[in-house]
C-alpha positions as CSV (number, residue, x, y, z in Angstrom):
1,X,44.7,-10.2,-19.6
2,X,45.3,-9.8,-23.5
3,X,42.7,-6.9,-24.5
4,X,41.2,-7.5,-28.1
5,X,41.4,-4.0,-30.3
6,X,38.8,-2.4,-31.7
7,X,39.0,-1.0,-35.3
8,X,36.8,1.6,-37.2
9,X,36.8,3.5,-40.2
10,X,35.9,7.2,-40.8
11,X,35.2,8.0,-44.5
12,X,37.0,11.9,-44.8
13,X,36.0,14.2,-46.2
14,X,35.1,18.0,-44.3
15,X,38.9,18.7,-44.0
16,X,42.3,18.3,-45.6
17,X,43.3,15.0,-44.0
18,X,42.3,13.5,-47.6
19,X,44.8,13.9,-50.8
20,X,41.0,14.4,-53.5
21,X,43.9,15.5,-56.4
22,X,45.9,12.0,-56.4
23,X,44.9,9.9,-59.0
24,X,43.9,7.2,-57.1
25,X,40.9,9.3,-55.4
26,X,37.7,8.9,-56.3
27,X,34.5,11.0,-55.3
28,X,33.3,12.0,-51.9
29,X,29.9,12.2,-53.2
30,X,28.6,9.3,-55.4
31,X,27.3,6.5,-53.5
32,X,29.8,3.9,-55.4
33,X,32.3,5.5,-53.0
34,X,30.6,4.7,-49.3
35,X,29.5,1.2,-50.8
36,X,33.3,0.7,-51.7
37,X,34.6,1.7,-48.4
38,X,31.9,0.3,-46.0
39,X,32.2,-2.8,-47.9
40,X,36.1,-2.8,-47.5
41,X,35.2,-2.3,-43.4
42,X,33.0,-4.7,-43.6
43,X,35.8,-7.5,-44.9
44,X,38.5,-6.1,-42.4
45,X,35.8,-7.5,-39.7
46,X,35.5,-3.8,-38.4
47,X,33.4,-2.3,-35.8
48,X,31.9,0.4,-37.7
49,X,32.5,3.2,-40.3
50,X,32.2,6.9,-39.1
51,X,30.3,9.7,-41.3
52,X,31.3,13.3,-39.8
53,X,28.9,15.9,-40.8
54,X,29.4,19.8,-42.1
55,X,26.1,21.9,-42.1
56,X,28.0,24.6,-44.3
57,X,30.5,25.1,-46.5
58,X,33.4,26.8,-45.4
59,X,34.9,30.2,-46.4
60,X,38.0,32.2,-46.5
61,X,38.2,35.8,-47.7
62,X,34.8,35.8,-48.6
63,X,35.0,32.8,-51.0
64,X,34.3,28.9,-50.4
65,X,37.2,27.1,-49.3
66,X,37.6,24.4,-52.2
67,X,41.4,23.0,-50.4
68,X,39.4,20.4,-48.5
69,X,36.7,18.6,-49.9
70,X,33.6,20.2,-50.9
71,X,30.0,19.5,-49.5
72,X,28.9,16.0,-48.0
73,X,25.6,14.2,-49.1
74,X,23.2,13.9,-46.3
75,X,24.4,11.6,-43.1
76,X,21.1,9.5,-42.7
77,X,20.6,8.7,-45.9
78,X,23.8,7.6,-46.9
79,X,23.7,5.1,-43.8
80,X,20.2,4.3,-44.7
81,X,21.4,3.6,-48.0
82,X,24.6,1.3,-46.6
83,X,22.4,-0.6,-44.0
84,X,21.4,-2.3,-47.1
85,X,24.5,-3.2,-49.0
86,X,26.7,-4.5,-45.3
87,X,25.3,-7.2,-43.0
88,X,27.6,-6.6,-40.0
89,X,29.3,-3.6,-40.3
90,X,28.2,-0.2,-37.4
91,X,27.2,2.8,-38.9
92,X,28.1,6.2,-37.0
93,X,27.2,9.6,-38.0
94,X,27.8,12.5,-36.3
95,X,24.6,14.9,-35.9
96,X,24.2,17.8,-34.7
97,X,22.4,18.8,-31.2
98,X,22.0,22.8,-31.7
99,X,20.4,23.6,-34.8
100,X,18.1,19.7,-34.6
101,X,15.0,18.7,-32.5
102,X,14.9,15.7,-30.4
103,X,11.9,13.9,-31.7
104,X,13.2,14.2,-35.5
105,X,16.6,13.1,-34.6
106,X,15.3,10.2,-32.1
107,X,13.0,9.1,-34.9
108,X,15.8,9.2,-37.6
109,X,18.4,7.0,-35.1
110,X,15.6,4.8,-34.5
111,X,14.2,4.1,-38.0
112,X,18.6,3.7,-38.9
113,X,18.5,0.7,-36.0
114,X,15.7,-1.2,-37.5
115,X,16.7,-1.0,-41.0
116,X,20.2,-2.0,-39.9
117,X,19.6,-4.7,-37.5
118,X,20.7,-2.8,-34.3
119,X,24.3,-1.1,-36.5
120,X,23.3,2.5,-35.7
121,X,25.1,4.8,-33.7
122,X,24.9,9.0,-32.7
123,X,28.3,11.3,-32.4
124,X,26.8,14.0,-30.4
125,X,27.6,17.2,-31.2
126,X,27.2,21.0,-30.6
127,X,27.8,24.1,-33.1
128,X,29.8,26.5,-31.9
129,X,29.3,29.6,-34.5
130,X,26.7,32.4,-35.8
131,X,28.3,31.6,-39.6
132,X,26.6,28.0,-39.6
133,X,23.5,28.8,-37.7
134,X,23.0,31.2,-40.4
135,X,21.6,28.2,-42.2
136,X,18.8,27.7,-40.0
137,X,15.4,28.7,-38.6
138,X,16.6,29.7,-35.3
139,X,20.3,31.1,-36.9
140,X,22.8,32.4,-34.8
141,X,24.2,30.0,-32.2
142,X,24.1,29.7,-28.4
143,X,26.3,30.7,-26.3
144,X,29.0,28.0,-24.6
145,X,27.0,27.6,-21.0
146,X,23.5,27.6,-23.0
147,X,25.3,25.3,-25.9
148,X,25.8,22.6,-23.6
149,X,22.7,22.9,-21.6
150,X,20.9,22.5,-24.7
151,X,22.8,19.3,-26.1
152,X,22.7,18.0,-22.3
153,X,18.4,18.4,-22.6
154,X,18.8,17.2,-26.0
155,X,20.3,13.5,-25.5
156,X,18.2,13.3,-22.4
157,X,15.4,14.2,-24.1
158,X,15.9,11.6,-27.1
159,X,16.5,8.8,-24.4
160,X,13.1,9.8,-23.2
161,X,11.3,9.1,-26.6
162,X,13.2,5.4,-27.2
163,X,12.5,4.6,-24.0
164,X,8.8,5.9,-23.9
165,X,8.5,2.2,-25.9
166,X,9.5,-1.0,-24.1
167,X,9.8,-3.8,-26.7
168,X,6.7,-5.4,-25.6
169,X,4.2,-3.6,-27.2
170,X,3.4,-5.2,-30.2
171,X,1.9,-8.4,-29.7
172,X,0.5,-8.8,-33.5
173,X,-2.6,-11.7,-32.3
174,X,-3.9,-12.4,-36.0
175,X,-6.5,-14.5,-34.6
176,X,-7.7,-12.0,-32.0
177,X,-7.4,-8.8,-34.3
178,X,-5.3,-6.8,-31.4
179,X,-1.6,-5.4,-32.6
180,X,-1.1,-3.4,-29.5
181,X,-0.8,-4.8,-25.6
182,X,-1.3,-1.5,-24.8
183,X,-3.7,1.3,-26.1
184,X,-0.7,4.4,-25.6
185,X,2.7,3.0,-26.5
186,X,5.1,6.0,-26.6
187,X,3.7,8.5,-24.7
188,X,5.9,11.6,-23.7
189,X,5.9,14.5,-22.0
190,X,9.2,16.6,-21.6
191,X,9.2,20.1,-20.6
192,X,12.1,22.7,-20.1
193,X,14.0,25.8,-20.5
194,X,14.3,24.3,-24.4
195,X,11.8,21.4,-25.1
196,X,8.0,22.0,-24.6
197,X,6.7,18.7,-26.4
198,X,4.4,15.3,-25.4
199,X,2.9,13.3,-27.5
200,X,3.4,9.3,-28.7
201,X,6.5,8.3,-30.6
202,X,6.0,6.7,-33.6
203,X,8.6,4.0,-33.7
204,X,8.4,0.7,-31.7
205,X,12.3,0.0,-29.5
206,X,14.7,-0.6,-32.5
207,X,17.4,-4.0,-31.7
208,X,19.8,-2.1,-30.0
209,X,17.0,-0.1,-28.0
210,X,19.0,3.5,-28.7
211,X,21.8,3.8,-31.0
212,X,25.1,3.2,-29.7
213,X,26.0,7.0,-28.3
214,X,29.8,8.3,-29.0
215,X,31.1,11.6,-28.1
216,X,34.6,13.6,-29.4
217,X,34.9,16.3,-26.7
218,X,38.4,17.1,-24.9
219,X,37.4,19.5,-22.7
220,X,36.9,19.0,-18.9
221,X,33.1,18.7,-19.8
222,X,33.5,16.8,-22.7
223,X,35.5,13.9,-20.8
224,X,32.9,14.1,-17.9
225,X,30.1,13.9,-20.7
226,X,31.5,10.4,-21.6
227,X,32.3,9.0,-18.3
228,X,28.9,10.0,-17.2
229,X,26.7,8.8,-20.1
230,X,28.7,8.0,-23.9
231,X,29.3,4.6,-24.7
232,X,33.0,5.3,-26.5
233,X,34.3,9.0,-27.1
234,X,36.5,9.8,-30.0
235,X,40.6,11.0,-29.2
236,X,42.9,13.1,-30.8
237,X,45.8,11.5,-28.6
238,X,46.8,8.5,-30.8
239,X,50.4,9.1,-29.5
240,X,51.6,6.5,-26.6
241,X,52.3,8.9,-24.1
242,X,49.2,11.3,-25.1
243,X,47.1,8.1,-24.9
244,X,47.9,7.0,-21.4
245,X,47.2,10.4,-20.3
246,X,43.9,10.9,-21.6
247,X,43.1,6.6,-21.0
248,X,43.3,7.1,-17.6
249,X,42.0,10.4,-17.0
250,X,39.0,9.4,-19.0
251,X,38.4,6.3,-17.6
252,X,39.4,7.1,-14.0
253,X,36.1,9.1,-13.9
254,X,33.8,6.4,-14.5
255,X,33.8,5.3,-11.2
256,X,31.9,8.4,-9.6
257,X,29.1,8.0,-12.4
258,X,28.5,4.1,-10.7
259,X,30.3,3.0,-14.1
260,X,32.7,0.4,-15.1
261,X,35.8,0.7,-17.3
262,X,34.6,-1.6,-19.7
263,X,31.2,0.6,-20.4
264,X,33.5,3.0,-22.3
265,X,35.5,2.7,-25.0
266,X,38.0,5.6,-26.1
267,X,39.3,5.3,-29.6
268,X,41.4,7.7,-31.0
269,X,41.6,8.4,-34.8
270,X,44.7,7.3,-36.7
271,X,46.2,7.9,-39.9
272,X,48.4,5.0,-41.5
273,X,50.9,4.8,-44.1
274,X,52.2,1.3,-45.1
275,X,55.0,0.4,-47.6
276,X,57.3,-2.9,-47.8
277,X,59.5,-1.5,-45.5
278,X,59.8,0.9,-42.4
279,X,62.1,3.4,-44.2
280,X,60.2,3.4,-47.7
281,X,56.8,3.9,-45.8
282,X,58.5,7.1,-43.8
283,X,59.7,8.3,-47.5
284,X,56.1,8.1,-48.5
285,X,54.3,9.7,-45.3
286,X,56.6,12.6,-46.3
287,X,55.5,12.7,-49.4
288,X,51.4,12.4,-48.1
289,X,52.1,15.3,-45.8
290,X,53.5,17.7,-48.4
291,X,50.3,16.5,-50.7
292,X,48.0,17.2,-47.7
293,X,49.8,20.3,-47.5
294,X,50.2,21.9,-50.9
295,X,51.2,25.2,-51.2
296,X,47.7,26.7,-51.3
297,X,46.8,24.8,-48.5
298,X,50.0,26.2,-46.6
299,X,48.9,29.7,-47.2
300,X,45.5,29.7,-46.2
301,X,46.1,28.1,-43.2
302,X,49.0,31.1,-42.1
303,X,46.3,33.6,-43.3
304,X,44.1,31.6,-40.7
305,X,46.5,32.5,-38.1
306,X,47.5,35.8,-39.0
307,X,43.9,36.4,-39.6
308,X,45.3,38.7,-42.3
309,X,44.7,38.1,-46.4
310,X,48.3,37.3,-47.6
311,X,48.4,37.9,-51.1
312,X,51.6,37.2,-52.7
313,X,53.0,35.6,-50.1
314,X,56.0,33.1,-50.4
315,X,54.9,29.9,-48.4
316,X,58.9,28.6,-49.1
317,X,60.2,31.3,-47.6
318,X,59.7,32.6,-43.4
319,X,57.0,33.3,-41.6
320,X,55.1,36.9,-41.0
321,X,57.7,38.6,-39.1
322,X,54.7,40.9,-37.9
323,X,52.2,39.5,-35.7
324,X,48.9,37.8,-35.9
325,X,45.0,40.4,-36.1
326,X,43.5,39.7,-32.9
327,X,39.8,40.3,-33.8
328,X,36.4,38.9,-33.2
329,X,36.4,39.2,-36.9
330,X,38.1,35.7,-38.3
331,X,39.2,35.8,-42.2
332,X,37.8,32.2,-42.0
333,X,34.2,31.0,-41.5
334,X,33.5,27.3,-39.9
335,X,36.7,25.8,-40.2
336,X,37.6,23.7,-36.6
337,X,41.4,25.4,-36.8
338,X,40.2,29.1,-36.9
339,X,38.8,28.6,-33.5
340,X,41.7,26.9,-32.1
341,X,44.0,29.4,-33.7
342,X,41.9,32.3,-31.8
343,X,42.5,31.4,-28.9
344,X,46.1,32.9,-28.8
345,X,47.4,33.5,-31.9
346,X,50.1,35.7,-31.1
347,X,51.7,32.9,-28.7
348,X,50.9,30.3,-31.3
349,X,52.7,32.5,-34.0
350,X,55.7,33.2,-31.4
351,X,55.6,28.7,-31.2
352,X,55.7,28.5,-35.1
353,X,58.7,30.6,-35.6
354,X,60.6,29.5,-33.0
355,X,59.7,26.1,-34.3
356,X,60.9,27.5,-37.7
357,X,64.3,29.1,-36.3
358,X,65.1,25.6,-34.7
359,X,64.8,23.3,-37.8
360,X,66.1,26.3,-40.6
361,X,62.3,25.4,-42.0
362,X,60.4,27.4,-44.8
363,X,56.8,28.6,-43.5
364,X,55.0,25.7,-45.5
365,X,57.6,23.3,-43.6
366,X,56.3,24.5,-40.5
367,X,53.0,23.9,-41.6
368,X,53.5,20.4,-42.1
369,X,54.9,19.8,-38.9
370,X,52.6,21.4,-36.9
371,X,49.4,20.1,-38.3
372,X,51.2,16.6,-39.2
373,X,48.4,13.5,-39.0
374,X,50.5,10.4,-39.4
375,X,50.2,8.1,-36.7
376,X,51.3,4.8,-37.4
377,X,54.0,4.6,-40.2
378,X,56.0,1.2,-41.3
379,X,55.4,-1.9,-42.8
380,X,52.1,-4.0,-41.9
381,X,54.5,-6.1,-39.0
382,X,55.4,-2.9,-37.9
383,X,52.0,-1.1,-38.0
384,X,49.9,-4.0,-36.6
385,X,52.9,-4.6,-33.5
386,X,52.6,-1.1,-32.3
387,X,49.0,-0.6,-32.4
388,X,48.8,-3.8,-30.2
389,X,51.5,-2.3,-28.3
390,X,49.5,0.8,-27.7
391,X,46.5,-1.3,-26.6
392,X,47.8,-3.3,-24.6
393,X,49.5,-0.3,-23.2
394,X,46.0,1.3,-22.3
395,X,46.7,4.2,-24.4
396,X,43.2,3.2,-26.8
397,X,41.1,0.6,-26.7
398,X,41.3,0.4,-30.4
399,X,41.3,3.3,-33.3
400,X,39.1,5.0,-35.7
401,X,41.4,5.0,-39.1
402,X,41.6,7.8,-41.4
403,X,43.4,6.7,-44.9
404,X,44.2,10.1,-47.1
405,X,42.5,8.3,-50.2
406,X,39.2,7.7,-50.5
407,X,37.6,5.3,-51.1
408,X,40.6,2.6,-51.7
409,X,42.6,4.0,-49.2
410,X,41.8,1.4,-46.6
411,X,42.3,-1.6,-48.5
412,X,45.8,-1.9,-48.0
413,X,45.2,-1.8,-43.7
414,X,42.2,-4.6,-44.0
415,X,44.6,-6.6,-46.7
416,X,48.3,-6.5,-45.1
417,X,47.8,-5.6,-41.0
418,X,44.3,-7.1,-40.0
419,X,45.7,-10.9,-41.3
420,X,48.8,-10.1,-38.7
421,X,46.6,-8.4,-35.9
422,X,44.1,-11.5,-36.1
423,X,47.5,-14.2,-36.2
424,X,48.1,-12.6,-33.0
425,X,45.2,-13.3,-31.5
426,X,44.2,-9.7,-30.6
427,X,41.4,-9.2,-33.4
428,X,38.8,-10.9,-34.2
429,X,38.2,-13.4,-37.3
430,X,35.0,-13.2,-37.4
431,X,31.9,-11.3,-36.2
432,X,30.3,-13.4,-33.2
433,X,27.4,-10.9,-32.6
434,X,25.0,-8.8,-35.0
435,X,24.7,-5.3,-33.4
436,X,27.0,-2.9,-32.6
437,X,26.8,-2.8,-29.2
438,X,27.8,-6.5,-30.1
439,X,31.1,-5.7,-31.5
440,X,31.9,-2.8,-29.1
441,X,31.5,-5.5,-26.0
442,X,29.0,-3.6,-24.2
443,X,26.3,-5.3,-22.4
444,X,23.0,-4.8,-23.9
445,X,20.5,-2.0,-22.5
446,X,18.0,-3.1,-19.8
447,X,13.9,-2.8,-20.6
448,X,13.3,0.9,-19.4
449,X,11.3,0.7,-16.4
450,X,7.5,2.1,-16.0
451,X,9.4,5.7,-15.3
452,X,11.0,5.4,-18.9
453,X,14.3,5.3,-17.6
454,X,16.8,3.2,-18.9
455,X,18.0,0.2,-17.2
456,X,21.5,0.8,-16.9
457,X,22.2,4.6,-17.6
458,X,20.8,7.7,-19.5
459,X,23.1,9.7,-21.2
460,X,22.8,13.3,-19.3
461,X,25.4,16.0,-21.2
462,X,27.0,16.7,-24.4
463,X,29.5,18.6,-25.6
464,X,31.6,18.9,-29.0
């Protein structure tokens, strides 16, 4: 059976995927931006577009680091703000579980469902460090065990709350003066090692009932965490071989949660480049990867490595020949590589200039390799065939696209390769439904019962 693909769009902007200094980018910050590229989704007939969140800015050597792009307005009310300019199109933000409370964040995803029609959708996620819980009452951060217990209590919890209403509640009688059925719609109660809190939610069950509920972990816990409870998880492995791995690892744990493969979708994020031709459009990804990798950008992300400040340094020339500070102490603050670089940078830095030694490349060269982001490079027949190829292949059920320009930058994918994806009859023309859960395929949410449980399942872990 021919599968039909799923597309998205994440609007970039906490990391250097995005080339801000071409021309042709405009701000990460004015609301004409999001408009422009929800509104481009929107036409392509997408599922959804995909806000990520920063809760700080990042550092290096004791100063922001301005090589990515700097600050993001605030998640809910830019998709407040685009529920009201798009009539179809998802909107998924990513919020964090550590340093947020369950009632404000259930109220927030429910208010986001009702002014969008049943479009809104939670990324559930954990903080990992003391530099960005610096910004908050409880500051600090948890550690990893307590981390997840907390974001497992914390989805649970929120279920709780948009479940403590039914959708029958409101009956509105004008001619008998009675709005409520019941005298006590939303009561709660849920207490634990984290939560001690009751009272009556204040918003009636939004269209979808709960937002749509993703999840990006690739741990062991982070895959069990979606088999067990997310409706789609986010992939790094946009790669054929990558994605069959992680496609049926993924999926072949549904069954001991009393789950389906078709009540989880896993959609990797891609990055495209497009050109009249196959060999122009690889002349031009080269050309995207040395932008996305300047020369500053190069060196800061050694020094991240080395964990060592690097002044002077010739980024066209090798690689530290001594190696890499292995200290609790990181030259970088809340940047996603520091922490995977600290897990062993020495045999990480022994990788790079082997890598280096192989290919005769220049340190910056290496850079680009090893953090390279292009997935699907060639002409639109090209592009559209092997991302149907993939599909079909059960390496994604679709993909979340990241263009390096914002916020034009996915124009040329909804103009030249959705036409060709839809002529093959493996993406839709239209939208037949008006949620997301809709678009996504999955079967709406049963009425909770009188426990407050959900009908079909309760999301019971998270992890980032």
């Amino acid at each position: 059976m021919t599968k039909q693909i799923h597309l998205a769009a994440h609007f970039p902007g906490v990391n250097n995927t995005t080339v801000w200094s071409d021309p042709a980018a405009g701000s990460h910050i004015e609301f004409d931006s999001f408009v422009r590229f929800a509104q481009t989704a929107e036409r392509g007939k997408f599922d959804f577009m995909f806000l990520a969140e920063g809760l700080r800015l990042r550092e290096q050597n004791g100063l922001i680091y301005d090589l990515d792009v700097v600050g993001r307005p605030d998640t809910f009310t830019v998709l407040a703000a685009l529920a009201a300019v798009t009539g179809h199109l998802g909107l998924t933000g990513t919020i964090n579980s550590t340093f947020n409370e369950p009632y404000e964040v259930a109220r927030q995803f429910a208010t986001l469902d009702h002014l969008s029609g049943g479009r809104a959708a939670w990324n559930v996620v954990t903080s990992w460090d003391a530099f960005t819980g610096e910004n908050f009452r409880r500051g600090g951060y948890l550690a990893q065990g307590d981390r997840y217990e907390r974001a497992r209590t914390f989805l649970r919890t929120a279920t709780e709350l948009w479940d403590s209403w039914h959708g029958d509640e409101i009956i509105a009688d004008k001619q008998d003066g009675r709005f409520l059925a019941a005298p006590a719609p939303g009561a709660f109660t849920h207490k634990d090692a984290f939560f001690d809190i009751a009272g009556q939610f204040n918003v009636p069950r939004s269209p979808q009932g709960r937002p749509v509920v993703f999840q990006a972990g690739d741990s062991d816990q982070g895959r069990d965490f979606a088999a067990s409870s997310a409706d789609a998880i986010f992939s790094r492995h946009s790669t054929l071989a990558a994605g069959q791995a992680f496609y049926a690892d993924v999926k072949g744990r549904l069954a001991k949660y009393g789950r389906t493969r078709d009540q989880l979708l896993i959609l990797p994020a891609a990055t495209f480049v497009l050109a009249d031709t196959d060999a122009e459009a690889a002349q031009v990804a080269r050309q995207v990867r040395r932008a996305q990798v300047s020369p500053q950008t190069a060196l800061r992300l050694i020094e991240q490595l080395w964990n060592t400040e690097l002044p002077g340094f010739d980024v066209d020339g090798p690689l530290p020949e001594f190696d890499p500070v292995v200290s609790d102490n990181l030259i970088s603050k809340g940047r996603a590589s520091v922490r995977q670089f600290a897990k062993d940078p020495v045999g990480l830095a022994s990788e790079w200039r082997a890598r280096a030694a192989e290919g005769k490349l220049s340190a910056r060269e290496v850079v680009i390799e090893v953090t390279g982001r292009q997935s699907f490079v060639g002409s639109p027949e090209t592009v559209a065939r092997i991302i149907n190829e993939f599909v079909q292949a059960d390496a994604a059920d679709g993909y979340i696209l990241v263009p390096h320009i914002t916020p034009d930058g996915l124009a040329p994918f909804v103009d030249n390769v959705v036409p060709l994806l839809q002529e093959r009859g493996v993406f839709r023309a239209d939208y037949t439904g008006s949620t997301l859960r809709d678009h996504l395929g999955l079967a709406p949410l049963g009425r909770p019962d009188e426990t407050g449980r959900q009908g079909r399942h309760v999301a019971a872990s998270a992890v980032s």
